[in-house]
PALUMTOR-878483 format. One record per residue (C-alpha): residue number from 1; residue in one letter; x, y, z. Coordinates in Angstrom, 3 decimals, m for minus. Layout:
(atom NUM,"A",(X,Y,Z));
...
//
This chain:
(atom 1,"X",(51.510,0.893,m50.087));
(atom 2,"X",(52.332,0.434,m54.135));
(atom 3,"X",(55.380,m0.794,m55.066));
(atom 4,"X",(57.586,1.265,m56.636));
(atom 5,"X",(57.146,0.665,m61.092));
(atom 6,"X",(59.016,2.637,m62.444));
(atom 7,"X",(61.742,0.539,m63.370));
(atom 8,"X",(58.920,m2.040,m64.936));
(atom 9,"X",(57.296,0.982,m66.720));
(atom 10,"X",(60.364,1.852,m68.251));
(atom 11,"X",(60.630,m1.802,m69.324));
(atom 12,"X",(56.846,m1.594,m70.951));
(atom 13,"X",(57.748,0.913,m72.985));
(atom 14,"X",(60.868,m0.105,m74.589));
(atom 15,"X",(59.042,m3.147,m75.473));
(atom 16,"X",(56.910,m1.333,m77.013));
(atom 17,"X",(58.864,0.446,m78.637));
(atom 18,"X",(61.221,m2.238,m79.771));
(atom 19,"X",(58.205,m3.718,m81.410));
(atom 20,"X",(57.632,m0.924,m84.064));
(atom 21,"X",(61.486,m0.852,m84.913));
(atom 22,"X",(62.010,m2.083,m88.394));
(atom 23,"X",(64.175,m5.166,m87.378));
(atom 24,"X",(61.372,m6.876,m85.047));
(atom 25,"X",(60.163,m7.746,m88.819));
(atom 26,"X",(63.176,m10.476,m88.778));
(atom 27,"X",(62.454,m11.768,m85.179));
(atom 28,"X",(61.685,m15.342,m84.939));
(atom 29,"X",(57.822,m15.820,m84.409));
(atom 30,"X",(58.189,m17.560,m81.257));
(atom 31,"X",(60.926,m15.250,m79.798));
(atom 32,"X",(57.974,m12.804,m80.698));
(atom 33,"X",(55.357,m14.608,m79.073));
(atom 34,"X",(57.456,m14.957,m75.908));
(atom 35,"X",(57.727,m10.942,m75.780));
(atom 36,"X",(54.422,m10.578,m76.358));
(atom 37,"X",(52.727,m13.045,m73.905));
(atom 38,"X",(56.056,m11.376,m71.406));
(atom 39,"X",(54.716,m7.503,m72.095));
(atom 40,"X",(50.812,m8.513,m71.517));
(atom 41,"X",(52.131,m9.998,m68.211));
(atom 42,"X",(53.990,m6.897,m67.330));
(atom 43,"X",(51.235,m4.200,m68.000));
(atom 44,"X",(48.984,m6.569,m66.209));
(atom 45,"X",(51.311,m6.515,m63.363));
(atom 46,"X",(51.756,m2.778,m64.014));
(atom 47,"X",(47.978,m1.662,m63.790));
(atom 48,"X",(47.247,m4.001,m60.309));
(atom 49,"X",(47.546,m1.600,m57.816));
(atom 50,"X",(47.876,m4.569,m55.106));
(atom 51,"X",(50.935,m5.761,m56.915));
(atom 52,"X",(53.481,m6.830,m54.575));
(atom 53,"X",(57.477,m6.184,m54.647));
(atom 54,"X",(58.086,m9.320,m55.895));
(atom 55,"X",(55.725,m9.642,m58.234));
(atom 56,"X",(57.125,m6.469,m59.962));
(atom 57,"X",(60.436,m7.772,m59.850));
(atom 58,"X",(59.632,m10.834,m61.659));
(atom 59,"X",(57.428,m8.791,m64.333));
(atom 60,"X",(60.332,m6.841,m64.910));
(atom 61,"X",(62.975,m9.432,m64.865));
(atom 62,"X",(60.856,m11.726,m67.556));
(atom 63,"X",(60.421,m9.228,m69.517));
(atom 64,"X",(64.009,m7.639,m69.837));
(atom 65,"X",(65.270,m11.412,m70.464));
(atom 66,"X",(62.618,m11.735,m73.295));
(atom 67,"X",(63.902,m8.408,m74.576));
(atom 68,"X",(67.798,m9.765,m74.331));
(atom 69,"X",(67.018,m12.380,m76.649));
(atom 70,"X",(65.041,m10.352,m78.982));
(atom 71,"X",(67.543,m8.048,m79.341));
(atom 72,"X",(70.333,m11.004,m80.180));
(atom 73,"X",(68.298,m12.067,m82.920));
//
């Protein structure tokens, strides 16, 4: 049985999103590289249909905190 995604979905694309927003411009390049390396995890994560619970969960977790301090910027 999947785990349920949609909460990490829902995290994929407002990373996404964020990203084409005018003010990721101003973002410091390693708080940038931090999303990015934290949004390739999560899709990864995303598309394995074997992924467990937990792994999910973390996905999801690492990238809403890389998103938190993008957004503080």
């Amino acid at each position: 049985m999947e785990a349920d995604k949609k909460a990490l979905e829902a995290a994929i694309e407002y990373a996404k999103d964020a990203k084409t927003k005018p003010e990721y411009e101003y973002v410091v390049p390693i708080v940038k590289q931090k999303l990015d390396e934290a949004l390739e995890a999560a899709e990864t994560v995303f598309a394995n249909e074997a992924a467990t619970r937990g792994e999910v969960d973390k996905a999801e977790l690492i990238l809403k905190k890389c998103l938190n301090i993008c957004l503080l910027q």
